[in-house]
C-alpha distance (Angstrom), angle and dihedral (degrees) to the residues before:
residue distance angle dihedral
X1 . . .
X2 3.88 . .
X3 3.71 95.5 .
X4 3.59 98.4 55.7
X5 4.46 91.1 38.9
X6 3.62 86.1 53.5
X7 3.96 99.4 42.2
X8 4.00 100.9 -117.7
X9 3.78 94.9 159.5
X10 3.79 90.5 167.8
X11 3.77 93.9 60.2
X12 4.15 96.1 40.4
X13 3.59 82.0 53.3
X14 4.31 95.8 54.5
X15 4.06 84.2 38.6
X16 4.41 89.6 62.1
X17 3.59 83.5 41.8
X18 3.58 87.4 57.0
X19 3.29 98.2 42.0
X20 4.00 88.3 45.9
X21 4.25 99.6 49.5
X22 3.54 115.2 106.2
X23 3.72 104.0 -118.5
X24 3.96 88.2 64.0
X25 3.76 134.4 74.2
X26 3.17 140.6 171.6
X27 4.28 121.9 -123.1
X28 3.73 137.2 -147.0
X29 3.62 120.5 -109.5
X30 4.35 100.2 -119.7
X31 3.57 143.5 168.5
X32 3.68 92.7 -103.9
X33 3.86 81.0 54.0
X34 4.15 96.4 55.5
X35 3.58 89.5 45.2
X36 3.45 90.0 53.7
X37 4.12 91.2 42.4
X38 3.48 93.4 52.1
X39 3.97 104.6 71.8
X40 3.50 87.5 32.7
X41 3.72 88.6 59.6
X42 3.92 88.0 50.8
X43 3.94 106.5 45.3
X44 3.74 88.7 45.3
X45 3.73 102.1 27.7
X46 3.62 85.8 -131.9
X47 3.81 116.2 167.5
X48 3.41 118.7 -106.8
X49 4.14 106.5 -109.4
X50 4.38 77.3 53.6
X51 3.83 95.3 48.8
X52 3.57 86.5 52.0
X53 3.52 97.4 52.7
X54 3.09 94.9 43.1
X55 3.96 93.7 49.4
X56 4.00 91.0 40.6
X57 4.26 87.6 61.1
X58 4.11 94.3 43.4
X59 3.78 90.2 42.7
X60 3.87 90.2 51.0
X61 3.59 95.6 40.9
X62 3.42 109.6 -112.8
X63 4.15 128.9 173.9
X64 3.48 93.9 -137.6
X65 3.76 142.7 4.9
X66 4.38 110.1 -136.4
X67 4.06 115.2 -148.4
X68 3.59 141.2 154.6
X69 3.83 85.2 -148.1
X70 3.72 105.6 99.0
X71 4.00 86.0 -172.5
X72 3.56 95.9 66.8
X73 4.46 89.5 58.9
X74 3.29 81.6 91.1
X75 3.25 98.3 71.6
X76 4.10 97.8 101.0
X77 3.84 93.1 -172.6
X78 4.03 90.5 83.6
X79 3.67 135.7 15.3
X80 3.52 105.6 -94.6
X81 3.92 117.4 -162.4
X82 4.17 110.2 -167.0
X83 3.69 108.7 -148.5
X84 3.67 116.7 -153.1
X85 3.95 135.0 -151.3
X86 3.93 122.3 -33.1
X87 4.06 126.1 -60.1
């Protein structure tokens, strides 16, 4: 992770805050989830780690799915917001 290789305490500390806040959660890679993954994988030609992702947040219900990859918004399964540089 490129924060923590080049030292950026301040932003690992905002990313466990994250990662702590209420509103987020963190899901369980499943079967239901590779199924899901899989034709994701093909109509997009996603790779796999993305499909998964992507899968993981639709399986698990999720309102929106938060990237800095602008190629994955085209994923039309989920709402996929592309964040862009630093604040």
């Amino acid at each position: 992770m490129k924060p923590m290789r080049d030292g950026e305490t301040a932003l690992l500390t905002r990313y466990d805050a994250l990662f702590a806040a209420s509103r987020v959660g963190v899901l369980d890679l499943t079967a239901s989830v590779v199924d899901r993954a899989t034709p994701l994988r093909a109509k997009y030609a996603f790779k796999a780690p993305d499909a998964l992702h992507l899968a993981t947040a639709i399986d698990g219900g999720s309102v929106a799915f938060w990237t800095g990859d602008a190629a994955l918004a085209r994923c039309t399964e989920i709402s996929v917001v592309v964040l862009s540089g630093t604040p």
